[in-house]
C-alpha positions as CSV (number, residue, x, y, z in Angstrom):
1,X,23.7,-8.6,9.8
2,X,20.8,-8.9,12.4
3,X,23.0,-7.4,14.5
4,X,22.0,-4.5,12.7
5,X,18.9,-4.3,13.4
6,X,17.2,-2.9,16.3
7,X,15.0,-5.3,17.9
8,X,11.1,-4.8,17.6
9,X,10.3,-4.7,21.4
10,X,13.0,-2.5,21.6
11,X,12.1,0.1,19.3
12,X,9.6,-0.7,16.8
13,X,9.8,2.4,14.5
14,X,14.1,2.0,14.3
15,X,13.5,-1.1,13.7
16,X,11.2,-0.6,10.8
17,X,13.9,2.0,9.6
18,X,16.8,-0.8,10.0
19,X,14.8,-3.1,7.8
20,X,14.4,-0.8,5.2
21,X,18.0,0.7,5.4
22,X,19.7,-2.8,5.5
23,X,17.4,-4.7,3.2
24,X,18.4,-1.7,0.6
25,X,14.7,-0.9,-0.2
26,X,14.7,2.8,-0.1
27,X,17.1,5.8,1.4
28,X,16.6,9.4,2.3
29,X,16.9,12.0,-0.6
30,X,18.4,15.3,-0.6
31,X,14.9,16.9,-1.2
32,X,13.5,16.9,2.9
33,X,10.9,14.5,2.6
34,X,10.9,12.5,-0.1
35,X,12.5,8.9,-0.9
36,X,14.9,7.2,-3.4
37,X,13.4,3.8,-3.8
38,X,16.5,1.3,-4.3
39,X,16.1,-1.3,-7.2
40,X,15.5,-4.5,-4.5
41,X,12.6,-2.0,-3.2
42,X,11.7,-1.3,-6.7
43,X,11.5,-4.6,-7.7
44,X,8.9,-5.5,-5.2
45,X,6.8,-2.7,-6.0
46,X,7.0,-3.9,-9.5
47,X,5.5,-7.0,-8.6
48,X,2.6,-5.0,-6.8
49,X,2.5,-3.1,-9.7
50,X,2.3,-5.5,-12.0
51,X,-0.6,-7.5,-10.6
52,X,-2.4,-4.7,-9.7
53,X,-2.2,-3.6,-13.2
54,X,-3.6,-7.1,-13.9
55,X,-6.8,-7.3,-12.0
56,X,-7.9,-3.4,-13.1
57,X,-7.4,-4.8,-16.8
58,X,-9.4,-7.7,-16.2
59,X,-12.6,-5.3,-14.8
60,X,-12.6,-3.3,-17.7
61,X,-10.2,-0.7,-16.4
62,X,-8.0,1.3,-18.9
63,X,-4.7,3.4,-18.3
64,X,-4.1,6.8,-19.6
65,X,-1.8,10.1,-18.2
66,X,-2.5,13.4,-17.0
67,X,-0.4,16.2,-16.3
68,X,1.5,16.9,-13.2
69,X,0.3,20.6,-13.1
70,X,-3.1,21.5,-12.0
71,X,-4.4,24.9,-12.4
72,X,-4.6,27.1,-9.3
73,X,-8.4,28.1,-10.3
74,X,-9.2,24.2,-10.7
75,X,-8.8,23.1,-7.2
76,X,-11.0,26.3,-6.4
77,X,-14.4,24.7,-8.3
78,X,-14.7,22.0,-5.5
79,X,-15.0,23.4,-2.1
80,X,-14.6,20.5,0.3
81,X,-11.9,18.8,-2.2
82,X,-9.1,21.6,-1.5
83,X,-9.7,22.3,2.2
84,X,-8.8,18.9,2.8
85,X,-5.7,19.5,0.5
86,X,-4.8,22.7,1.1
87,X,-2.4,22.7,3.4
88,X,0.0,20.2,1.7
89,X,0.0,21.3,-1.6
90,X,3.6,22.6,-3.3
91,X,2.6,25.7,-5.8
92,X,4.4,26.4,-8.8
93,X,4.6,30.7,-9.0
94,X,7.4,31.4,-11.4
95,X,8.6,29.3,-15.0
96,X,12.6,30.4,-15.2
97,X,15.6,30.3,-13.6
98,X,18.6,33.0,-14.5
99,X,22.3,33.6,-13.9
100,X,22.5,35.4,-10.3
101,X,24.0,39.3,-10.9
102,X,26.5,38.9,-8.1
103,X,27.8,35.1,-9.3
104,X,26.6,33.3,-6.7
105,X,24.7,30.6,-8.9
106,X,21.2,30.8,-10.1
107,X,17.6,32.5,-8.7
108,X,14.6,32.8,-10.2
109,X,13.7,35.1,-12.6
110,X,11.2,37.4,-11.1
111,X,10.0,38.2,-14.5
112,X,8.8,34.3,-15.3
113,X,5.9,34.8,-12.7
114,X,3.0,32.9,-14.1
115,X,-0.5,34.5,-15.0
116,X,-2.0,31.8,-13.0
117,X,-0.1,29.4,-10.1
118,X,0.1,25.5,-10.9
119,X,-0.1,23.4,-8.4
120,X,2.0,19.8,-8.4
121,X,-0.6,17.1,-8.3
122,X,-1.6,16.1,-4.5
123,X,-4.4,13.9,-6.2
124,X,-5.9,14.4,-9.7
125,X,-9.7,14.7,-9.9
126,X,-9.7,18.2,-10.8
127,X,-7.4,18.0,-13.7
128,X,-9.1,14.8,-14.7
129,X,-12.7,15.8,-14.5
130,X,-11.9,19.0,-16.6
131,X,-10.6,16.9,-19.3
132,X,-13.2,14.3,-19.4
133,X,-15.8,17.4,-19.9
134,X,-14.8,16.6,-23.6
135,X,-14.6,12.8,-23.8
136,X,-18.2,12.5,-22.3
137,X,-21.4,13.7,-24.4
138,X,-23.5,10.5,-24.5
139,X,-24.6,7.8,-22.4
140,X,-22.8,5.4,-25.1
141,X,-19.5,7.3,-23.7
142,X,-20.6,5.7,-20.2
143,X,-18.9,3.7,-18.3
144,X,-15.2,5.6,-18.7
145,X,-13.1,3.6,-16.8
146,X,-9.7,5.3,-16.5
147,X,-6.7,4.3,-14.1
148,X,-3.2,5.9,-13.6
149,X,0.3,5.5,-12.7
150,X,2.1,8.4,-11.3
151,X,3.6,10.1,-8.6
152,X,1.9,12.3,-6.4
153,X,2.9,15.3,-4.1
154,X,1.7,16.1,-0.5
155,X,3.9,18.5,1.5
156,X,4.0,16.5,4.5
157,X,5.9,17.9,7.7
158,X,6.6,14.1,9.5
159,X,7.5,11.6,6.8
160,X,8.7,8.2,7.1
161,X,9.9,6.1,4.3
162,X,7.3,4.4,2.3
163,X,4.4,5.2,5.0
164,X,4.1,8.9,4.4
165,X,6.4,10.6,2.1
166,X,6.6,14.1,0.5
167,X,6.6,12.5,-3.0
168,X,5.4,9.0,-3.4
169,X,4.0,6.6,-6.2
170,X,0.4,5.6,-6.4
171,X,-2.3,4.6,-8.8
172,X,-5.2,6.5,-9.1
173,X,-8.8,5.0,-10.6
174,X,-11.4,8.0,-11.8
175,X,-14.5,6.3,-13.2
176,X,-17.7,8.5,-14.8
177,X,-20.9,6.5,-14.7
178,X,-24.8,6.6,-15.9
179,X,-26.2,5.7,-12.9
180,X,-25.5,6.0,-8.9
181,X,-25.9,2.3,-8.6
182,X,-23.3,1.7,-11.5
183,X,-20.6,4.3,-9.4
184,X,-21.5,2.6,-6.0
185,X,-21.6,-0.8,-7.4
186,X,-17.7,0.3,-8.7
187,X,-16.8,1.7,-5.7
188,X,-17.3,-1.5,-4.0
189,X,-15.7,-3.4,-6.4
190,X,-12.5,-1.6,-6.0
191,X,-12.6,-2.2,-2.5
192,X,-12.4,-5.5,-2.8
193,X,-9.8,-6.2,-5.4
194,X,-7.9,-4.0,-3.3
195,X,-8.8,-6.7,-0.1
196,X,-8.3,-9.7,-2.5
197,X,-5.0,-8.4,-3.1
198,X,-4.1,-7.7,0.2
199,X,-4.8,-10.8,1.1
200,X,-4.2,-13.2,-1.1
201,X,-0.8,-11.4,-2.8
202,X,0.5,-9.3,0.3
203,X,-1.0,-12.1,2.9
204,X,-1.9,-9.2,4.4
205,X,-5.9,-9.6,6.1
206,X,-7.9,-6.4,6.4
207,X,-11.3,-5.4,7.2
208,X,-13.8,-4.2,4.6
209,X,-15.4,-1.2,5.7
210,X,-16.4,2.6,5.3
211,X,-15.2,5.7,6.7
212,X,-17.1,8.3,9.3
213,X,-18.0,11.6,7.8
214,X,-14.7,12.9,9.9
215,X,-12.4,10.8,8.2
216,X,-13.9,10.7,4.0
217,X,-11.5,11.6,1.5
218,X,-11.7,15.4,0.9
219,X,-15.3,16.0,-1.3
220,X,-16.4,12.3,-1.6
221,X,-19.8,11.4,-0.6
222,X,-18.7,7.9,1.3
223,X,-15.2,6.6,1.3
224,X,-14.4,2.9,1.5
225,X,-11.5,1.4,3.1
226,X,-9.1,-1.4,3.7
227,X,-7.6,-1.5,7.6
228,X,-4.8,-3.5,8.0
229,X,-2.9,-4.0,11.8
230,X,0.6,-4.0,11.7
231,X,2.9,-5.8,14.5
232,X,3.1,-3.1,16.9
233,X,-1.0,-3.0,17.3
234,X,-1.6,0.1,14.9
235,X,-4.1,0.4,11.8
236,X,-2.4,0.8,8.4
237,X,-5.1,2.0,6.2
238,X,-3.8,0.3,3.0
239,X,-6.8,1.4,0.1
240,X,-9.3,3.8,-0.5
241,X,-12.3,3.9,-3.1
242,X,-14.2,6.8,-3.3
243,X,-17.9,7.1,-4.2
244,X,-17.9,11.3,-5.2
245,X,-21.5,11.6,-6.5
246,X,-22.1,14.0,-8.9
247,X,-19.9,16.7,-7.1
248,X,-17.1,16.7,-9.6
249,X,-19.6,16.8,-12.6
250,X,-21.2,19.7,-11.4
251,X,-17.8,21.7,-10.8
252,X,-16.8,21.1,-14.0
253,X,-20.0,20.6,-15.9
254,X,-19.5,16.9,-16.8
255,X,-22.7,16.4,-18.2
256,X,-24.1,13.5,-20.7
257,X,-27.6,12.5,-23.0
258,X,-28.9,9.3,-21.4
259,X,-31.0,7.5,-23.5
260,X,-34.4,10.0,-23.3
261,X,-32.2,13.0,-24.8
262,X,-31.9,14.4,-21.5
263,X,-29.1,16.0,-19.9
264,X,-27.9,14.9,-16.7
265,X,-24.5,14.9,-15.0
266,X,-22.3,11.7,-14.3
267,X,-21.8,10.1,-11.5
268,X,-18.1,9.5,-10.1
269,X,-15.6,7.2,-8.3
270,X,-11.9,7.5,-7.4
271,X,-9.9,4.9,-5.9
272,X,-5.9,4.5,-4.9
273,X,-3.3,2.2,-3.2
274,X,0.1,3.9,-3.1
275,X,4.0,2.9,-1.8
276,X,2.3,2.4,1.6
277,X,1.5,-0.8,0.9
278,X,5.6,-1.5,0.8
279,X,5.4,-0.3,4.5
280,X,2.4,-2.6,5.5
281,X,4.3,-5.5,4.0
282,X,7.5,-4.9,5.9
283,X,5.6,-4.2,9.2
284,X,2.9,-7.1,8.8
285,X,5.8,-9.9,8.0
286,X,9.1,-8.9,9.1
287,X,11.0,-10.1,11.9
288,X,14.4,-9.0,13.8
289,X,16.4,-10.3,11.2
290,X,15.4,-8.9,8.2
291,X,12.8,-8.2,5.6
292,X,10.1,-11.2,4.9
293,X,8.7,-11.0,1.2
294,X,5.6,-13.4,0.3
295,X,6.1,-15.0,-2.2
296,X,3.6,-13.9,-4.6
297,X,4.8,-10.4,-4.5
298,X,8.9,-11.7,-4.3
299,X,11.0,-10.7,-6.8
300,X,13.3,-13.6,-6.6
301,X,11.2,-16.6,-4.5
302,X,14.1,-18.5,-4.5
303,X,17.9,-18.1,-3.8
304,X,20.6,-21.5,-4.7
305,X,24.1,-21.3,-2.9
306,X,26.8,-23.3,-3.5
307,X,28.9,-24.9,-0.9
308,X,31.1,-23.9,-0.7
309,X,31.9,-22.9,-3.9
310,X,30.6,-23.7,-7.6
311,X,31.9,-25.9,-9.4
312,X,31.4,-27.7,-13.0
313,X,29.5,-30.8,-10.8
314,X,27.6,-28.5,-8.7
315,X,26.4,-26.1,-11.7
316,X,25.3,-28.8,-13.9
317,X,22.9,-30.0,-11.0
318,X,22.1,-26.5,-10.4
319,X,20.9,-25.3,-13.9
320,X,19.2,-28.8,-13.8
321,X,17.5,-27.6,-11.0
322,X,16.9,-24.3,-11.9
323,X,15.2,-24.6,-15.5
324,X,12.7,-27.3,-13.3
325,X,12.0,-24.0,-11.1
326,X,11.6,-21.7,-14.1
327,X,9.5,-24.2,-15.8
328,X,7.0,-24.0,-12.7
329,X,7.1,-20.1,-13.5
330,X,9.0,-19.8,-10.0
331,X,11.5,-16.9,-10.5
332,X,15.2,-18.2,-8.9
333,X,18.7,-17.0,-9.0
334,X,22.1,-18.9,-8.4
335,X,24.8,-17.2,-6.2
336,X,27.9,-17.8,-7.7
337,X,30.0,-15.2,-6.3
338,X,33.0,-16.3,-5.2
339,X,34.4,-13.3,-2.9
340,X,31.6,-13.8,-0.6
341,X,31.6,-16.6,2.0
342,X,28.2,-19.3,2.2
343,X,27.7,-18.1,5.8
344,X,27.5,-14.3,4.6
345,X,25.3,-15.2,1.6
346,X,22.6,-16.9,3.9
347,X,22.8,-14.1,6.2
348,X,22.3,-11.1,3.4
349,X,19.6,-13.1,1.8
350,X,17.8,-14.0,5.3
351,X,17.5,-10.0,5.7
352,X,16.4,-9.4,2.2
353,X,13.5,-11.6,2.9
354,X,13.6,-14.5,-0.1
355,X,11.1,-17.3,0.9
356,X,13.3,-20.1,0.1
357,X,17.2,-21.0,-0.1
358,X,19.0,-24.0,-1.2
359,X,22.2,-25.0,-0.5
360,X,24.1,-27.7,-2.1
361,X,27.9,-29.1,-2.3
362,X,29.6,-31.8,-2.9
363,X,28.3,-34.3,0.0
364,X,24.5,-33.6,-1.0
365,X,25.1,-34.1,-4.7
366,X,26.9,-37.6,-3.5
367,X,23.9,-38.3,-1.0
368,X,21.3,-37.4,-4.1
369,X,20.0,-34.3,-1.7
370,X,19.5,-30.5,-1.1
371,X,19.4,-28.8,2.2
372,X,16.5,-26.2,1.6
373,X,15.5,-23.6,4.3
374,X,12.1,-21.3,4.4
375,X,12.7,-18.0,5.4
376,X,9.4,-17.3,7.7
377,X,9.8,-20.0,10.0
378,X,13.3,-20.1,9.3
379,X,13.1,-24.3,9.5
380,X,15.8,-26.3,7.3
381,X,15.6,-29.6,5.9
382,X,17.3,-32.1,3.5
383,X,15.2,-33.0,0.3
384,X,15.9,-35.6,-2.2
385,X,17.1,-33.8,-5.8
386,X,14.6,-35.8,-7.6
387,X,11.4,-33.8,-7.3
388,X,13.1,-30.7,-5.7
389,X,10.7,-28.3,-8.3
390,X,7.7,-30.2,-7.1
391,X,8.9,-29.7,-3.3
392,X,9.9,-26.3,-3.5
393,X,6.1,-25.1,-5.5
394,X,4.6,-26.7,-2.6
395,X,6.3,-25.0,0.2
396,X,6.0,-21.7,-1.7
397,X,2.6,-21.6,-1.2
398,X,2.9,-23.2,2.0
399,X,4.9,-20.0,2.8
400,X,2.3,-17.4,1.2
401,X,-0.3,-19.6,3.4
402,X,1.4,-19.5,6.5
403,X,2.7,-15.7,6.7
404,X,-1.4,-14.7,6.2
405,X,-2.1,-17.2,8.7
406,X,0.1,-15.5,11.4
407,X,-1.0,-12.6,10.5
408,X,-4.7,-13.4,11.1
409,X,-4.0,-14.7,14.2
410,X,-1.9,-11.6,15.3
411,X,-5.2,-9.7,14.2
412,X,-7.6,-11.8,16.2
413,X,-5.2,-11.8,19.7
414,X,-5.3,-8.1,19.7
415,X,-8.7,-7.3,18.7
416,X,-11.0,-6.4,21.5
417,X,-14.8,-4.9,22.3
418,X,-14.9,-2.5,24.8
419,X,-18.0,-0.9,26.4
420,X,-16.8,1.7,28.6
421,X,-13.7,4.7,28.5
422,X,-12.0,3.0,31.0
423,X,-11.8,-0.7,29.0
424,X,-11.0,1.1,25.8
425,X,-8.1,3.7,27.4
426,X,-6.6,0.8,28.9
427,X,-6.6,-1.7,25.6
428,X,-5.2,1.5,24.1
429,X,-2.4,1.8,26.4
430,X,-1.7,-2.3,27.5
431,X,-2.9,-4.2,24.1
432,X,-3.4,-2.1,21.0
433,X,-5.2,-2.8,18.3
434,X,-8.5,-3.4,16.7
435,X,-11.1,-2.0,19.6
436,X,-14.7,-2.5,18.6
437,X,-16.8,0.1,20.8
438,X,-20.2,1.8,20.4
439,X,-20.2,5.9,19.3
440,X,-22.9,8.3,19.1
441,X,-22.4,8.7,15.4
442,X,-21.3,12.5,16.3
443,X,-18.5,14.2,14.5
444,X,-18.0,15.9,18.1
445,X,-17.9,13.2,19.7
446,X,-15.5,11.4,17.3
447,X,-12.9,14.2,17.6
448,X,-12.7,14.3,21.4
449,X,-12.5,10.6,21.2
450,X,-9.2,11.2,19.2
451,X,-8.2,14.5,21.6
452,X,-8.3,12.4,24.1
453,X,-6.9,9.4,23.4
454,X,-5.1,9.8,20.0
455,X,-7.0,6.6,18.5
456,X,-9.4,7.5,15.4
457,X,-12.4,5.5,13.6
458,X,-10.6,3.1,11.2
459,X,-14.3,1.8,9.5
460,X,-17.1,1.1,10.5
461,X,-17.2,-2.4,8.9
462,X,-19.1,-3.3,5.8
463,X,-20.5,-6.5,8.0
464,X,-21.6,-4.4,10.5
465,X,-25.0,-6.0,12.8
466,X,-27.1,-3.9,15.0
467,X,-26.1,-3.9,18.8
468,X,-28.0,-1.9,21.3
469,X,-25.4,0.3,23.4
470,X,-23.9,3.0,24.6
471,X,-21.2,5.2,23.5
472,X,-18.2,5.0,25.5
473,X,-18.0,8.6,26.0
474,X,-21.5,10.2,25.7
475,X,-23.5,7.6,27.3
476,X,-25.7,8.4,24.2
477,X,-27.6,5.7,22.6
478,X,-25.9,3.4,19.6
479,X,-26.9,0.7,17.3
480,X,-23.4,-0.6,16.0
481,X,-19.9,-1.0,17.5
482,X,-17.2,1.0,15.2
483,X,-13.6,0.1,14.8
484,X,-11.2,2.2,16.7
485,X,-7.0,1.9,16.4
486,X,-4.5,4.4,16.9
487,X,-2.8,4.4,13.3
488,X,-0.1,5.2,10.9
């Protein structure tokens, strides 16, 4: 099955492809564009999903649903919120199909045009922040912590599957607040569940920052971000969280009596991790074989194969086995198919990236032992039955460990700090990744930065210290290196 699979240092972005192809996460639909997510891909998601779900619940957070539509005239009330959306935004005009005159199938009714156009949801903060105009009157209506789950649509022209799609599924967080300290207290907060979850579920490590006024989500105020660096030295910006002031309320007249009897309008976040994150995981872990899952986030963590083919002995040890694993809460599955071969079996679930795999036949049940191999460092050894649920919890999380590990270190060896054009051109073109370099602070300067070289400021990191420099293209004084990457 590796075979398959075009090698990284070959080509990088077939070989992401391969992985999802073969690992049967997610195909190409008939709509240009857009995804069919395949239930292994799913399932992962799921478990994103699902934990996710989990920490927003356990700060307060609630889930609701708005509609898909969104009135023409609402995206018109914030000004820098559709020019950043304009141009990918699918429009609903008319509401009817009809039989074709000459028989060739259907067209649309051209008397179902609609009084006003609707447009599919790119994001929802109009839509949201009309309705909330009638849930908010009082400060005891303060916080409103609101989260959904939907799909979103953004008519992008180059689409790859998971990392930028047509169609693709998200949450969104939209949060009305009292106070600007309560919004940019939640905005930060958000930021780093997102991190914690990166990290400790994904094993993915990012860097905490904010974004330049260039690249802030379209009518935000600041814009906080996770940056992640995928295997082939580019940024994968894998959250955002969205500190919008009062710009929303005042388009929409989201106003509330704080405790004086006094009007005054809310204060706003917005915050969102979509399917991306299904990309970063593939290109943070993977290898040239296949898919590599963490085990937090696997659907099945562990995979038992018989050898080299079940029978009564075999599955008594196995469900033995198995209802120690399930008792640990460790989610397992037992292959018993007989029209495949062992040697296929390992192969197929090598590429669809379960952390662990047991085998066991006749000789190990005789020797009192289980051959048990880790899929990250790919390393096999024979383990005594007795204690085999103890062993394997252990080197689950020995697994979860490891794969951030590697990734950390793959961070730090391509992360560089650069003081003039000429170092960071030539860690753009020989190295990659993270560059740490000193700019003006100019949005000019910023976009002939990326005219020239294609790289863009990821963050400028939360941690940030002051540096006396010069920016490496003006020459102009600076007090803090930014973090450059060319990215996905």
């Amino acid at each position: 099955m590796a075979k398959e699979i075009t090698s990284r240092e070959e080509d990088y972005s077939q070989w992401y492809l391969d992985i999802v192809k073969k690992a049967n996460l997610a195909q190409n639909s008939a709509v240009r564009g857009c995804m069919v997510i395949k239930p292994y891909g799913f399932s992962i998601w799921e478990k994103m999903q699902g934990q996710l779900d989990k920490m927003f619940k356990e700060t307060g957070h609630q889930n609701a649903y708005f509609p898909i539509f969104i009135p023409k005239s609402f995206l018109s009330k914030e000004a820098a919120h559709i020019e950043g959306f304009a141009k990918e935004c699918a429009v609903v005009t008319h509401h009817r199909l009809m039989n074709d005159p000459n028989g060739e199938g259907v067209i649309v009714d051209p008397t179902s045009k609609l009084e006003e156009e609707l447009i599919v949801r790119p994001t929802s903060e109009t839509i949201i922040w009309n309705t909330y105009r009638d849930w908010i009157n009082s400060y005891r209506d303060l916080p409103l912590l609101i989260n959904q789950w939907c799909n979103v649509v953004r008519w992008e022209m180059r689409t790859r599957l998971f990392l930028r799609t047509a169609e693709f599924l998200w949450q969104e967080g939209h949060t009305a607040h009292a106070t600007k300290e309560e919004a940019i207290a939640e905005t930060k907060q958000m930021q780093e569940i997102y991190a914690t979850f990166a990290e400790e579920y994904m094993a993915v490590p990012v860097i905490r920052g904010f974004k330049s006024e260039n690249e802030r989500f379209a009518g935000a105020v600041d814009t906080f971000t996770i940056e992640a660096l995928m295997q082939d030295g580019k940024a994968l910006q894998a959250g955002t969280s969205h500190f919008l002031g009062q710009n929303f309320a005042k388009a929409f007249d989201v106003k509330f009596l704080n405790e004086n009897q006094k009007s005054e309008y809310v204060w706003a976040t917005s915050w969102g991790v979509s399917t991306r994150l299904m990309g970063a995981l593939i290109m943070t872990h993977s290898d040239d074989e296949g898919l590599v899952v963490p085990p937090k986030l696997a659907s099945t963590q562990v995979v038992i194969i018989p050898i080299p083919k079940p029978n009564d002995e075999i599955d008594t040890a196995v469900e033995k086995i198995m209802t120690e694993l399930k008792a640990k809460g460790i989610t397992v599955k037992y292959d018993q198919d007989k029209k495949k071969r062992p040697g296929f079996k390992f192969a197929e679930y090598e590429m669809h990236g379960i952390p662990v795999r047991l085998a066991i036949g006749k000789r190990d049940l005789a020797n009192g032992v289980v051959e048990v191999a880790r899929r990250d460092t790919k390393e096999k050894s024979s383990q005594p039955l007795e204690g085999i649920a103890d062993h394997v919890e252990q080197l689950l999380e020995d697994i979860q460990n490891n794969l951030f590990q590697r990734a950390l270190d793959h961070r730090a060896a391509h992360t560089s700090h650069v003081d003039t054009m000429e170092e960071f051109q030539d860690v753009l073109e020989n190295k990659g990744g993270f560059i740490y370099a000193h700019w003006d602070g100019t949005v000019e300067t910023e976009k002939k930065i990326k005219e020239l070289t294609k790289a863009t400021i990821r963050c400028i990191p939360n941690d940030w210290t002051e540096e006396e420099g010069k920016c490496i293209l003006t020459g102009n004084p600076s007090n803090r290196r930014v973090v450059f990457a060319k990215a996905y």
